[in-house]
C-alpha positions in Angstrom: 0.0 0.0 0.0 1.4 3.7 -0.6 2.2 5.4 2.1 3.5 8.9 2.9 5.9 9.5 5.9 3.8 12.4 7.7 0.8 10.2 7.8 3.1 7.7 9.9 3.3 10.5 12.6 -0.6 10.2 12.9 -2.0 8.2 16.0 -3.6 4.7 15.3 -7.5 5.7 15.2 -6.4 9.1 13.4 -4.2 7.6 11.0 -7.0 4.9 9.6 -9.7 7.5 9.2 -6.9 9.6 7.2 -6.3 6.4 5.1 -9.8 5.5 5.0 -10.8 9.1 3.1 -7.5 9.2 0.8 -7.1 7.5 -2.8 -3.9 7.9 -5.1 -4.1 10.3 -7.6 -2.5 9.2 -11.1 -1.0 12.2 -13.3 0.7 11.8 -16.3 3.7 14.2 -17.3 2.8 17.8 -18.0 -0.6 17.9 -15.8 -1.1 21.4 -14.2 -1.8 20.7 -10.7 -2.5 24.1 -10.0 -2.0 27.5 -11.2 -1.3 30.9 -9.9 -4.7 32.7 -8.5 -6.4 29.2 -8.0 -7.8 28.5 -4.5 -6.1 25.8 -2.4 -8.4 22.8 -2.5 -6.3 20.3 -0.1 -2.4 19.5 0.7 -0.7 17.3 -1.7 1.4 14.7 -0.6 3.6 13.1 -3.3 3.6 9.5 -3.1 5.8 9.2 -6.3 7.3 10.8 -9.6 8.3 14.6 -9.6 6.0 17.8 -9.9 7.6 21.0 -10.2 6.9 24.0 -8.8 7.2 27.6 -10.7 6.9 31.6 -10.8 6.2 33.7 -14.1 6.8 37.2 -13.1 5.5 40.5 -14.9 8.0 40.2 -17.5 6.9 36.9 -18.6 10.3 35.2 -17.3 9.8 32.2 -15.1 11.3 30.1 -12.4 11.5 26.9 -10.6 10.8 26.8 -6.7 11.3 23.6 -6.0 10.5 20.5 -6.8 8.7 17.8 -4.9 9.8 13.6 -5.2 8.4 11.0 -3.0 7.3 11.4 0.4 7.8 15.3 -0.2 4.9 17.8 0.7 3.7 21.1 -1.1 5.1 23.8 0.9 3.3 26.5 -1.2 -0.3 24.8 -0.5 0.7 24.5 3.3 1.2 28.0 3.1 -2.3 28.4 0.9 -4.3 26.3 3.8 -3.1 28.0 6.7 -4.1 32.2 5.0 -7.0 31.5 3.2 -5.0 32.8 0.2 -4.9 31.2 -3.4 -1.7 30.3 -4.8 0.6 32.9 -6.5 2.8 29.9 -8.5 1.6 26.3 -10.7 2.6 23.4 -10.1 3.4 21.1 -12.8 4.3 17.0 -13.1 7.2 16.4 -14.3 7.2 12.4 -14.3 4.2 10.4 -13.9 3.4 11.1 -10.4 1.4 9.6 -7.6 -0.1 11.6 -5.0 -2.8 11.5 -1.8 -5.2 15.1 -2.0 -5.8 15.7 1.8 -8.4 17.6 1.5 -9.1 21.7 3.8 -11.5 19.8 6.3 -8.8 16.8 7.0 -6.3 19.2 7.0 -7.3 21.0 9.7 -8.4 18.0 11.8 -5.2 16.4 11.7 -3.3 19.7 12.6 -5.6 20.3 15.1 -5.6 16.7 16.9 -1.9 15.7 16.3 0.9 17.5 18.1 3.1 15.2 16.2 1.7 15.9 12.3 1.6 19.2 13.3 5.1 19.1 13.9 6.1 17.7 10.9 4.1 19.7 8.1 5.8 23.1 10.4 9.3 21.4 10.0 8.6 20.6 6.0 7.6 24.3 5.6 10.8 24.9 7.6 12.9 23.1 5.5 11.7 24.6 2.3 11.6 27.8 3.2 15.3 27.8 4.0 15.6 26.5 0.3 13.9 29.4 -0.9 15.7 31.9 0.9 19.2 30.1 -0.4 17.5 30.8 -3.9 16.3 34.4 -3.6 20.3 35.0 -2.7 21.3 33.6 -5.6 19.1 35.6 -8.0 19.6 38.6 -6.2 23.0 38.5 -5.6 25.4 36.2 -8.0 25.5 37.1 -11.3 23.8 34.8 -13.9 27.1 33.4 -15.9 28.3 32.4 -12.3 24.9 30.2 -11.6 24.7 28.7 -15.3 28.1 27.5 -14.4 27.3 26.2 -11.0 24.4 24.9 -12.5 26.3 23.0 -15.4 29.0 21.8 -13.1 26.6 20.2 -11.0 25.6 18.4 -14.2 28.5 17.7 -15.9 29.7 14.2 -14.4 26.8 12.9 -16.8 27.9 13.6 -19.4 25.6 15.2 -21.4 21.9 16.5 -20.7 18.6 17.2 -22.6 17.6 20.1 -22.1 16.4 23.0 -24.2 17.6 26.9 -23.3 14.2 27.8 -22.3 13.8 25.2 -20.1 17.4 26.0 -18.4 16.3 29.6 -18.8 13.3 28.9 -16.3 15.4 26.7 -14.2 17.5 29.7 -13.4 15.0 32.9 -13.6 15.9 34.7 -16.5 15.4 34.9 -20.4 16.1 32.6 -23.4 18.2 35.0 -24.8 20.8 35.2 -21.9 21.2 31.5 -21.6 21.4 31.2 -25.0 24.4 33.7 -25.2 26.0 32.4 -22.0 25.8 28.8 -23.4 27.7 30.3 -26.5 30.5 32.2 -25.0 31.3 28.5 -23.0 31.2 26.6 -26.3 33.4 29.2 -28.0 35.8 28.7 -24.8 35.3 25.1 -25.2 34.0 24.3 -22.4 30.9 22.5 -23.7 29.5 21.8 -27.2 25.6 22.6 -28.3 23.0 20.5 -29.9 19.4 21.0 -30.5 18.1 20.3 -27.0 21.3 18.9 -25.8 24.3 20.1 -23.9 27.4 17.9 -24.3 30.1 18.9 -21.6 33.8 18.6 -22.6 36.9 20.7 -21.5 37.1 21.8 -18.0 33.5 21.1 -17.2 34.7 17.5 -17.0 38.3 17.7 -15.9 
């Protein structure tokens, strides 16, 4: 049976009625879980599979959050559930994904009745939280040539990667255009070669 650790901090009696009321969700690759302005109907809980999470500013740019894997929870809809407010980002599978829907009304009961859920979803919205703030310093203050490299060199044991400049563009906040003249200036240096929708790392990348 799937199971998602923060239910496991649930009493005996609290965590079968949880179960009992909570079915997986099946969503194939590019669903739209949410979007910006919708109302929060329930906490996700990701059973499997990967949904990202993303801002499009004024400008039209956009970026990733964070993304949630197995046994993660949805730090924005915690936030959602607790102010009433609808969400100001979408969330978006990535890979096939798995997920239980708690809904508002079970929310609330099990934050309400378990000092020990309670604990958890506050330490998850901790955790992420501190992610985001690690982000919002890199955007504001590191230029963007030093993150596309930091972000390549995490990458560049593999190899290669698919990956299109738009996509790496919303990966890192900013426009096509910049990551497409960034990635240029490292091929002309030799540092990695282009393909449509592929980055091939050679040079120092991989030294």
């Amino acid at each position: 049976m799937l199971q998602h650790s923060i239910l496991e901090t649930l009493p005996e009696d609290l965590h079968r009625d949880a179960l009992s009321g909570l079915q997986p969700l099946r969503f194939e690759h590019g669903k739209v879980l949410f979007r910006a302005g919708d109302p929060c109907q329930g906490l996700p809980l990701v059973l499997n599979g990967i949904v990202k999470v993303q801002m499009t500013g004024l400008s039209g740019n956009s970026i990733v959050l964070y993304r949630m894997g197995a046994d993660d929870i949805c730090t924005l809809s915690i936030g959602c559930l607790m102010t009433g407010d609808g969400f100001r980002a979408e969330a978006v599978v990535e890979e096939d994904a798995e997920l239980f829907m708690v809904p508002r009304g079970l929310f609330d009961r099990l934050m309400d009745q378990s000092a020990d859920f309670r604990l958890g979803i506050m330490e998850s919205y901790g955790r992420r939280l501190n992610d985001l703030m690690l982000l919002v310093e890199e955007v504001a203050f590191r230029r963007m040539d030093e993150r596309l490299e930091h972000w390549l060199e995490v990458r560049a044991e593999k190899g290669a990667i698919t990956i299109t400049h738009q996509e790496l563009a919303v990966e890192l906040g900013t426009a096509r255009e910049v990551v497409s003249r960034l990635l240029k200036e490292l091929e002309r240096k030799g540092r990695l070669r282009l393909a449509r929708g592929k980055i091939e790392f050679i040079g120092s990348f991989v030294e």
